[in-house]
N, C-alpha and C positions, 0 to 999 in steps of 0.2 A: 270439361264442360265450362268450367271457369273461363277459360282459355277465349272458347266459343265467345262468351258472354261478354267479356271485354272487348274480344275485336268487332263484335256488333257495334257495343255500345261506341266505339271509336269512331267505326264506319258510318253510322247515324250522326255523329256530331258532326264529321268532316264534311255529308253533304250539307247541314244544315247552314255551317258556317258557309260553307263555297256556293248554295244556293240564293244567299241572300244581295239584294242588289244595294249597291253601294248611291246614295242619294247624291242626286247632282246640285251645285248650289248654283243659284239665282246669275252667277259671276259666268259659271261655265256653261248655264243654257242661253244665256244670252251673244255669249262667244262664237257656240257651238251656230246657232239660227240668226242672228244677225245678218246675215247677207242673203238669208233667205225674204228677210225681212224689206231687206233696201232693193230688192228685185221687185219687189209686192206693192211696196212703192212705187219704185218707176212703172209700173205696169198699172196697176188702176189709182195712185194720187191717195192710198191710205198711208199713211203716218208711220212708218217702221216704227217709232215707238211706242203707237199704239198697240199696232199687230204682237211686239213683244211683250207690253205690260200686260195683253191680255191673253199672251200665251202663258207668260208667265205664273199670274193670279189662276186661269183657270185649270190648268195642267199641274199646281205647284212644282215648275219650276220643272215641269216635263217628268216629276216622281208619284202623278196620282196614278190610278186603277186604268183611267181612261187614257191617260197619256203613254202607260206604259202598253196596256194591252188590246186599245182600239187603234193607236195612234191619232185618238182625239186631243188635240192641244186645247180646242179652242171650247169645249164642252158644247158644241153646236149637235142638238138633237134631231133627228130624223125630218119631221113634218113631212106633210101628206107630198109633197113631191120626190121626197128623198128614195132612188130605187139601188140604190147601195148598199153595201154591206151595213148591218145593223149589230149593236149589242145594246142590252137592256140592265139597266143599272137604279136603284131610288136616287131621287134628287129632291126638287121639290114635292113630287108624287112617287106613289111606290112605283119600278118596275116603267119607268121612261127608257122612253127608245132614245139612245143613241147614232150619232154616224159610224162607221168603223173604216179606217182607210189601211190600206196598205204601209204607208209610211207616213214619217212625218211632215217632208215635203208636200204630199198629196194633202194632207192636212191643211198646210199651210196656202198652199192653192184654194184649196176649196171654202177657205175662211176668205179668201176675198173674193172670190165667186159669188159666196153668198151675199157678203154686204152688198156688192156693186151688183148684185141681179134679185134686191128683195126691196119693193118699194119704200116701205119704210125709213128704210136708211138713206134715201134720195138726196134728200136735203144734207147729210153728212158731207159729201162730195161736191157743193156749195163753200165750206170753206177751205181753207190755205190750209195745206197737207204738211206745216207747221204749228199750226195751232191744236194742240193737241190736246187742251181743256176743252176748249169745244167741240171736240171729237168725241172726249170723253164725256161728258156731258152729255152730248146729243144721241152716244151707244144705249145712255141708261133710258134716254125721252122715248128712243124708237122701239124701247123692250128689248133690248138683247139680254138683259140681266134682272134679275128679282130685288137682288140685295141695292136696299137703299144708299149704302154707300160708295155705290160700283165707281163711280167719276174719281170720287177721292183715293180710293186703293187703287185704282190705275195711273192717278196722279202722283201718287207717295213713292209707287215704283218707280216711273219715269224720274222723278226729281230725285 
């Protein structure tokens, strides 16, 4: 019975330890999506740095909830047009909808989809897809983000 009890208890450790996911740091998701990013660029004139600092802050670093298990990077929530896959998560309110994608590419597409097809962000695509304060900047003017300091923690990453 002993016997029993110990290779349980063994057998419960071993998946605990072997189920747990190793966090990726800021150095390897930006290695890893980087050219995901200078594609997104060349294709609608957003700022790969942008597209990373804010994959980066809103996914930490591709190890949040959302990143791991919607393959949302960019924390971009449902709204009334959205007829994709959904998951529902608290954020600002309880039990907001999210997008849910297939992978993280699909993610990454459809974060400049969004910019480039929601008027708001118009004016973003006005300036030089190097200027990337005023990008950041102008994410927080057009409501992409709640937190007051969204320009400078997009800035602090890039720099």
């Amino acid at each position: 019975m002993k016997n029993i009890f110990i290779f349980t208890l063994l057998f419960v450790i071993q998946l605990t330890v072997f189920s747990q996911k190793t966090r990726i740091s800021r150095a390897e998701y930006i290695a890893k999506y980087s050219d995901w990013a200078i594609r997104e660029m060349k294709r609608n004139g957003i700022p790969a740095s942008i597209t990373l600092a804010q994959a980066c802050l809103e996914s930490d670093n591709g190890n949040s909830w959302l990143a791991s298990e919607a393959n949302n990077h960019f924390g971009i929530k449902c709204h009334s047009t959205w007829t994709g896959d959904k998951v529902y998560k608290d954020d600002d309110d309880k039990n907001e909808c999210f997008r849910k994608y297939f992978s993280a590419k699909e993610s990454f597409d459809d974060h400049s989809d969004f910019l480039v097809n929601t008027k708001r962000y118009a004016a973003l695509f006005n300036l030089n897809s190097r200027d990337y304060k005023g990008w950041a900047k102008g994410l927080k003017e057009a409501g992409y983000a709640t937190n007051p300091k969204y320009p400078e923690l997009l800035i602090k990453i890039i720099e």
